[in-house]
N, C-alpha and C positions, 0 to 999 in steps of 0.2 A: 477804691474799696471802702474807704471811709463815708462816705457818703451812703452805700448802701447798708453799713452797719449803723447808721443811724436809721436810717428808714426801718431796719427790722426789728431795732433795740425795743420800739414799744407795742410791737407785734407779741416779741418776745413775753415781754414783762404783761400785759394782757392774758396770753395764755397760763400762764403760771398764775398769775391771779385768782384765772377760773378753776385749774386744777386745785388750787387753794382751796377753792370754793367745794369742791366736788368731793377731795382728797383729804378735810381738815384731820384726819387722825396722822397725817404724811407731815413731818417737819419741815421747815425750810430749812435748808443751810445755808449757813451766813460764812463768806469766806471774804469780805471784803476790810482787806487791812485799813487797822485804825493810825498807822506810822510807818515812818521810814520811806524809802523811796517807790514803793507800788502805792504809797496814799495819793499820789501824784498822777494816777493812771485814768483816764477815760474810760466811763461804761461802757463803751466801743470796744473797749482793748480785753473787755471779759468776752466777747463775743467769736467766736470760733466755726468753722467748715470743715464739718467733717472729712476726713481726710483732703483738706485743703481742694475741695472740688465742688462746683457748681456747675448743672446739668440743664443743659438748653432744650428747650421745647418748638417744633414747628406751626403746630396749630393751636389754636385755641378756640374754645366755642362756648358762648355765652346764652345764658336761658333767661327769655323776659318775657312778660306778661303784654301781650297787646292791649289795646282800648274797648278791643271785643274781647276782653278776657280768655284769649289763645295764649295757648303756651307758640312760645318761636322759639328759632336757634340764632346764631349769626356767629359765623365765622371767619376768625380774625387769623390771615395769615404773614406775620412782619415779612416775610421773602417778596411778595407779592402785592399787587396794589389794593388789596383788602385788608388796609396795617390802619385803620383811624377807628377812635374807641372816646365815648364822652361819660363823664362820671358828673358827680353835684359838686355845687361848689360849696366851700364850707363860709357860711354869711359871716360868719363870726371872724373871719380874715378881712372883711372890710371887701369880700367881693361884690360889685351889686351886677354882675350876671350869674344867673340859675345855674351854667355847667360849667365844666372846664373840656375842653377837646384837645387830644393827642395821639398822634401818630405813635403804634410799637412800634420799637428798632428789635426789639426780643422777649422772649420769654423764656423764663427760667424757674426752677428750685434748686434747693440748696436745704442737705440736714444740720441744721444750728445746733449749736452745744453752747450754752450758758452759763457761767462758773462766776457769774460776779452775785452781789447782794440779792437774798430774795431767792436763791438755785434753791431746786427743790431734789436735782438727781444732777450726773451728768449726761444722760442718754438724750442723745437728737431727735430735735423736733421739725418736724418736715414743714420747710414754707416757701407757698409757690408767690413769685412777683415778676412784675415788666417793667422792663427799663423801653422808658419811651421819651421823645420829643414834644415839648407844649409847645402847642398853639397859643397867642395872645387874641384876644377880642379886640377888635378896631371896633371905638365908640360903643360901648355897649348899651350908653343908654338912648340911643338912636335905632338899636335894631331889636328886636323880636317881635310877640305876636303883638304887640301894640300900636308901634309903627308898620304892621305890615310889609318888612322888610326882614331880607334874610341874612343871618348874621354874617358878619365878616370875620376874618380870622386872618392872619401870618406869623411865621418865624420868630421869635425873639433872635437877636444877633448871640452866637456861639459864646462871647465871651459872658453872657448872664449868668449869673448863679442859677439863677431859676429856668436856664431854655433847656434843663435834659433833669432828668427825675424818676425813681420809682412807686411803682403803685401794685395795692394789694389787688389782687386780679376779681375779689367779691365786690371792690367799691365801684368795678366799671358797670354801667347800666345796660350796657348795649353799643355794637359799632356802629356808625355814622358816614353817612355819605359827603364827602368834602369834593366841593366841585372846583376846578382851578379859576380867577378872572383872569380869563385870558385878554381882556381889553388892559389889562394892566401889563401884562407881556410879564417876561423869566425876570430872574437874579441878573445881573452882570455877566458875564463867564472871568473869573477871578478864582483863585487858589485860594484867597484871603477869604479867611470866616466860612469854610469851608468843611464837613466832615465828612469822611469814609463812609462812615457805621451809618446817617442818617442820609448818607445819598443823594442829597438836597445840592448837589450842582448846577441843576435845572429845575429846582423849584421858583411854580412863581411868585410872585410880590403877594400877591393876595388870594385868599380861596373863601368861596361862599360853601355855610351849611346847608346842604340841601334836604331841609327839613320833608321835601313832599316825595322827595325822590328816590322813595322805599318801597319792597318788593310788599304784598298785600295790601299795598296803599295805607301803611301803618304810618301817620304819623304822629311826630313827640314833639 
C-alpha cells in the first residue's frame, strides 16, 4: 500500500493546487506538525481510504484519435487477454524510447481523504488508477520505425523495484497489440520469480509490438 500512496500523493496535491486555483477565496488548512513525534511522519501517512476500501473495475475503454482524425475506443479487459496498454515515456527519465508498454493486472478507484500540509477540507476525492506489470524494451535503439524493426519487449525479473507500478488511467494512449516470439519458446516452468496476480507462468521470453496489427489498419 505504500507504494500506491506515493503514486497518488502528487495526484493528490495537483488536484488541490487546481482547486486552489479555482477556489482562492477557500483557505488551505495546514495541519502538518512542526514537533514532537508526528514531525517524523511521511506524506504518505496523511494519506487515507475512505472507509478503508478500494473498488475494482472490470473494463476499461480508452478514446483516441486515429491518423484519419476518427474518434476509436479500445478496450482493455485485465481478466482476459486484452490487458496491454502503452503510454509516453517521460525523456526527462533518461528514456531514449518514445513509450513505455504494460500489461493491467487491475483496475481500480479509491475516495482519498488528505489531511496532511496544503488540505483544503477533509471530504474525498475520487481517483481512478491501474496497477499493472512493465514490460522492458530489449535494445531500443536498434528497433522502431528507423530500423524497420518491430520493438521487442519482456518481463523485468519480480524481484525489481520497478517490474509492478501504478498509472493514472488519462496517461495511457491506447491498448496495443503484443505478439509472443515464439521462436524464443516460454519461461522455464519454475515456482521461483513467479506471480499469481500477473499469471506469467507461461509467459514467453520475448514478445514483439505489433505495431500493424490493428483493427482499421490504424497504426502508431
Amino acid at each position: 500500500m505504500p507504494k500506491l500512496k506515493k503514486h497518488l500523493l502528487p495526484r493528490i496535491q495537483a488536484t488541490l493546487e487546481q482547486e486552489k486555483t479555482t477556489f482562492d477565496d477557500i483557505p488551505c488548512i495546514r495541519t502538518a506538525p512542526e514537533s514532537g513525534s508526528f514531525a517524523d511522519l511521511n506524506e504518505t501517512d496523511f494519506v487515507y481510504f475512505k472507509s478503508d476500501s478500494i473498488y475494482h473495475h472490470k473494463l476499461l475503454r480508452f478514446n483516441f484519435t486515429t491518423y484519419a482524425v476518427r474518434r476509436r475506443t479500445d478496450i482493455v479487459n485485465p481478466g482476459m487477454s486484452r490487458h496491454n496498454v502503452m503510454l509516453l515515456a517521460d525523456c526527462a527519465d533518461g528514456n531514449s524510447h518514445p513509450f513505455l508498454y504494460a500489461r493491467v493486472l487491475g483496475a481500480y478507484h479509491a475516495n482519498v481523504i488528505y489531511s496532511g500540509p496544503g488540505m483544503r477540507d477533509y471530504k474525498a476525492r475520487h481517483f481512478d488508477f491501474l496497477w499493472v506489470r512493465w514490460y522492458e524494451v530489449i535494445d531500443p535503439e536498434s528497433s522502431g520505425w528507423s530500423n524497420s524493426t518491430l520493438d521487442s519487449v519482456r518481463f523485468p525479473p519480480l524481484h525489481n523495484n520497478e517490474s509492478f507500478g501504478f498509472v493514472d488511467p488519462i496517461d495511457v494512449l491506447r491498448g496495443c497489440h503484443i505478439i509472443p516470439a515464439f521462436s524464443t519458446g516460454k519461461r522455464p516452468e519454475t515456482r521461483v520469480d513467479v506471480s499469481r496476480c500477473a499469471k506469467d507462468s507461461k509467459d514467453y521470453k520475448r514478445y514483439y509490438i505489433g505495431r500493424y496489427a490493428r483493427k482499421y489498419h490504424d497504426e502508431y
